[in-house]
N, C-alpha and C positions, 0 to 999 in steps of 0.2 A: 504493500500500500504506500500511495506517496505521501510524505509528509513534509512539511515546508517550516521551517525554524521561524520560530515568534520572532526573531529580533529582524530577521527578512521581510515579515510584514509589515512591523513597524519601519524599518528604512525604506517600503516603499508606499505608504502613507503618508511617512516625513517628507521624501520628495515631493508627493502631492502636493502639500501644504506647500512647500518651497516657493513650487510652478506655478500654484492658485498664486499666493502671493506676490511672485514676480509680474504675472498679467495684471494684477491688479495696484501696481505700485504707482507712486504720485510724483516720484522726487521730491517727499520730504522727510522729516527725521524720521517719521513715525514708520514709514516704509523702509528707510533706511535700515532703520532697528529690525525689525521685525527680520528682513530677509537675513541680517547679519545674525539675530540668534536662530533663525531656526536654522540657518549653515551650519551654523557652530553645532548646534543639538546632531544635525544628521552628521556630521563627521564623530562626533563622541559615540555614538550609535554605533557607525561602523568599525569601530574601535573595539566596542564591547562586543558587538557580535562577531570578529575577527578570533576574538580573546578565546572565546566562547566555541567556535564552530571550526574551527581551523590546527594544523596539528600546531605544537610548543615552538614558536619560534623569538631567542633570544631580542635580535632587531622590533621583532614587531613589541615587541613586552614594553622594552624602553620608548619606543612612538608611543605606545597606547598609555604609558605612565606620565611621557610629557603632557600629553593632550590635555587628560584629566588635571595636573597640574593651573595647567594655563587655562581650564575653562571658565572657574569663577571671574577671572581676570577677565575675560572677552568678552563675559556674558553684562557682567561692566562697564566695559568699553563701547557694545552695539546698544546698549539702556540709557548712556551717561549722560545723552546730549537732550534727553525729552525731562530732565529736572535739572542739571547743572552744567556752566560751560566751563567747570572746571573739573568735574568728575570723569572724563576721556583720559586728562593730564593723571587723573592718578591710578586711572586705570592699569596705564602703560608704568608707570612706575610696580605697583604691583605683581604684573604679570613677569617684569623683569625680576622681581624678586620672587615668584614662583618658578622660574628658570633656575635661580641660583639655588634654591631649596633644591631642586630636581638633580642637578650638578654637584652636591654635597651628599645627596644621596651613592651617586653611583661613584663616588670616591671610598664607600664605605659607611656613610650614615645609613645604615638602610632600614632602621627604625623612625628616623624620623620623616619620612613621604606620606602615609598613613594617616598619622594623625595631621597632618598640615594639611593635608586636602582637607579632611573632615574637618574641622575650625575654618580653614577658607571661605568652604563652602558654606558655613555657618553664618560665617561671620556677613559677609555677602548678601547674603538671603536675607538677613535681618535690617542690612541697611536697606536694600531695594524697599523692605516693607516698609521702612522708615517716611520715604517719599511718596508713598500713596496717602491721597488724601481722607480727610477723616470721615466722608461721607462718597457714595457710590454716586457718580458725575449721572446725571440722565442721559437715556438712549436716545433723546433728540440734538445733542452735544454730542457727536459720533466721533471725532476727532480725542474729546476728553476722552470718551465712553473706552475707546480703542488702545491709547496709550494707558490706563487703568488696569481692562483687562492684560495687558502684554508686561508691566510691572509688577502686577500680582502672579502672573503665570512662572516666569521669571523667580521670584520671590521664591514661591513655595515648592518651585523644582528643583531649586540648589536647597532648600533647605530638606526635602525629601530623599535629596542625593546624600547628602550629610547623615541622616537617620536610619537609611540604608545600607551605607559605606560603613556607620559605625554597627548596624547589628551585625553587615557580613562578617567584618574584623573579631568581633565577641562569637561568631556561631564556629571562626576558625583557632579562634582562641581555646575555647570550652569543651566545642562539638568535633572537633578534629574536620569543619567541614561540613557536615552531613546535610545541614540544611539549606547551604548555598544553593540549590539547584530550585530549591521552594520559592525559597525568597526571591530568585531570578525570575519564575514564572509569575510569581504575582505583581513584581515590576511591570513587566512587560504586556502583560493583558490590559494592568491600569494606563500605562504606558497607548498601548492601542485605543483604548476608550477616549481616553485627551483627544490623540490623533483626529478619530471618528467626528468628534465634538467638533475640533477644531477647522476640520477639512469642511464639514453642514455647514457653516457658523460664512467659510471664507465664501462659498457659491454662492450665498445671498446676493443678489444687485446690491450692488454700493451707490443706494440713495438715500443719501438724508434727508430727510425732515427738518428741513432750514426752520427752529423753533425759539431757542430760547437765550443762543448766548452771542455778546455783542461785540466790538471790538472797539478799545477805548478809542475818542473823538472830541473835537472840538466841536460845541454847535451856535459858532457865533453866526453862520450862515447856513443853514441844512436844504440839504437837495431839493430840491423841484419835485414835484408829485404832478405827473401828468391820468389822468384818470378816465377809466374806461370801463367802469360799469355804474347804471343807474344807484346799486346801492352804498358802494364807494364814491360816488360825487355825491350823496347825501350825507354824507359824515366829513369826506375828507375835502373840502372844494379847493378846485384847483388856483395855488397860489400862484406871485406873481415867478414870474422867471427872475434868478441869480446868474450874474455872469464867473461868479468863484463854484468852483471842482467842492462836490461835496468833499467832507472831511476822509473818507473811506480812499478817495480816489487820490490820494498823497502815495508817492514813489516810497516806497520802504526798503527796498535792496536795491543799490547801485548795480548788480550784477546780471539783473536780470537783463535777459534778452530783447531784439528788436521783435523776437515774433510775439515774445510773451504783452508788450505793450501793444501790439496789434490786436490781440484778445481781447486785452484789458477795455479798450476804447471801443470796441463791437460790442462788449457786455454791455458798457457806459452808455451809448447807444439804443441799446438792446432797451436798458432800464428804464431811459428818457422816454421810447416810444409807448414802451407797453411797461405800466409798474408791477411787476409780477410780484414783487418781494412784497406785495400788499396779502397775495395768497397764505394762509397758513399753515397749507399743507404740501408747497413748492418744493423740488426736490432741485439735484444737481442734474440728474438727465431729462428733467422737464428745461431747464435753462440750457442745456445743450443741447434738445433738438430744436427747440425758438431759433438760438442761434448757429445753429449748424456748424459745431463745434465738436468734437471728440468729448465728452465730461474731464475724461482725463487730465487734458490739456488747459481744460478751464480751471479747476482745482491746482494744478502746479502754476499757475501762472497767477492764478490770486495769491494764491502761500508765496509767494517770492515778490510782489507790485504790492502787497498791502501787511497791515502791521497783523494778522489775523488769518485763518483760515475760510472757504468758501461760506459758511453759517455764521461766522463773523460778518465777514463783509457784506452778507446778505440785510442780517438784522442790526446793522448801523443804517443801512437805506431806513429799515423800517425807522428806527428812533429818530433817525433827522427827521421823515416825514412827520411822526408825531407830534416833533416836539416844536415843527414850524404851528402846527395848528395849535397846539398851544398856546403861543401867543400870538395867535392870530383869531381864535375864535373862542366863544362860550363854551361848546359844550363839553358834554361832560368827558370825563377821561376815561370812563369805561367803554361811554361808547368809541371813541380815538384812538384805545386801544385793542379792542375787536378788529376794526377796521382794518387796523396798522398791520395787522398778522399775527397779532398774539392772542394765544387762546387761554390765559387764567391770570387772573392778576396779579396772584404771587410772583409767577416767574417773571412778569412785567415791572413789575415797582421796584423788584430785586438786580432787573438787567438795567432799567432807567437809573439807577443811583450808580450803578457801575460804571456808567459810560459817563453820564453828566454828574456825576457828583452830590445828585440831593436827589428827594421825590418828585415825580411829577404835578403835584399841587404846588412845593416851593417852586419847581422851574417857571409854574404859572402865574405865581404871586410873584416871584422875581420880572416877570415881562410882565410887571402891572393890570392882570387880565381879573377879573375878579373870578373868586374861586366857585365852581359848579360843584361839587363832590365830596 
């Protein structure tokens, strides 16, 4: 009967995941990261399963001990850049000192490899956890939602590595062994389940739900609302035209491209003719077949031309709109906020203070309008 080794399944599921994620990558950190750990995860794989399925070979022992060495370090390094722009710099310091750990080994320390991984790996795990924040970002903030999930997965896979690395060591200590082959299988089934999760999770369409989070902004002049349906000109009426670039539409990376501004100004465009970002349930390939645009294309080219990502950049259109009829009209703010694309007040009054700085009653009292609400 044929049979096929778990750790075979799992490196080609891991591929999967690699290849979904390569098609679906953005050019920015959070893709960045992503592809560099899950590289790193299929190479450590194929190490273990090597170890594991292949006869004793001296050479490969020492590869497959560097790896595991350097993975905390990489797993580090491909994480560092979505909470700090200084955790890559210590990454590489790190990793260089898991090198030299590994190099002290095979001079004769060879008690101490063992346990440095496992503390490494510890140690690692608990910082990643460190940087997650204290509440679960919402699935309409897909960009938070994404770098969350990949900082927690991250987290609890070196610290599971660590947990495992220390019972194999105590079952060879105690057991002379015996239970390694258990403990390997039930790695690798749970191992496969992730996989499964993960590979469902990546074939989803990558559309967001432009909802609830804003990109900071000035609104000493807020965008133009051109409008286009009967119940939108009853709430939002069309103000006068401004010859100043809303605040969203400010250059934020000198690096970007000539084609990426050619985007940029067809979206700008796009906006002026038809206010879409008024809809509250607009995604990213609804705004790329309007504009006959790749989504892809439009997502990296916002992330590089603006201080924010594409749900950023979307819901500052909405808040300049709002907050021009703020002081421009009576009514009330719930109903300016319906209108605007937001659909509950909390995440409104919570994204309004973010961007401008106070509530939407002070921004209205501040532009001398008297207050409805």
């Amino acid at each position: 009967m044929l049979s096929v080794p778990l750790p075979l399944i799992s490196i080609v599921l891991l591929l999967t995941v690699l290849l979904r994620f390569w098609h679906l990558r953005q050019g920015d950190e959070l893709a960045r990261a992503r592809l560099g750990f899950v590289g790193g995860c299929l190479i450590m794989l194929l190490g273990v399963a090597m170890r594991w399925t292949l006869p004793h070979s001296e050479p490969l022992m020492a590869v497959r001990a560097l790896l595991a060495t350097l993975q905390p370090g990489w797993v580090l390094y491909c994480l560092a850049p979505l909470f700090s722009a200084r955790a890559p710099r210590h990454a590489l310091v790190l990793m260089a000192c898991s090198a030299a750990v590994y190099l002290l080994t095979r001079l004769g320390w060879y008690g101490l490899l063992d346990s440095y991984n496992v503390s490494l790996s510890l140690a690692v795990g608990l910082y990643l956890w460190r940087w997650l924040p204290g509440r679960r970002p919402q699935r309409s903030d897909w960009q938070r939602a994404s770098r969350y999930r990949l900082l927690m997965l991250a987290s609890l896979m070196l610290l599971s590595d660590a947990l495992i690395s220390g019972v194999i060591s105590l079952d060879l200590l105690f057991s002379a062994g015996r239970h390694v082959a258990t403990i390997l299988l039930v790695t690798q089934l749970l191992l496969i389940g992730i996989l499964v999760t993960a590979l469902v999770a990546s074939s989803r369409p990558a559309q967001p739900v432009v909802a609830d989070t804003v990109a900071p902004a000035s609104h000493a002049e807020p965008a133009a609302v051109t409008q286009t349906s009967a119940d939108t000109r009853s709430v939002l009426p069309a103000p006068e035209q401004h010859s100043a670039p809303a605040p969203v539409q400010r250059i934020a990376v000198a690096a970007a491209s000539d084609e990426d501004r050619q985007i940029m100004a067809q979206l700008q465009q796009l906006l002026s003719d038809q206010p879409l970002y008024l809809d509250p349930n607009l995604t990213l390939q609804q705004v790329a077949r309007k504009a006959g645009i790749p989504g892809r294309q439009i997502s990296a080219a916002v992330n590089r031309l603006t201080d924010g990502n594409f749900s950023q950049w979307i819901n500052a259109y909405r808040i300049d709109a709002i907050c021009q009829q703020l002081r421009h009209s009576e009514l009330p703010i719930t109903e300016l906020m319906l209108a605007g694309g937001f659909q509950t007040k909390s995440n409104f009054n919570r994204e309004f203070r973010r961007i401008t700085g106070m509530s939407p009653s002070e921004y209205r009292q501040q532009a001398g309008v008297p207050p409805t609400c």
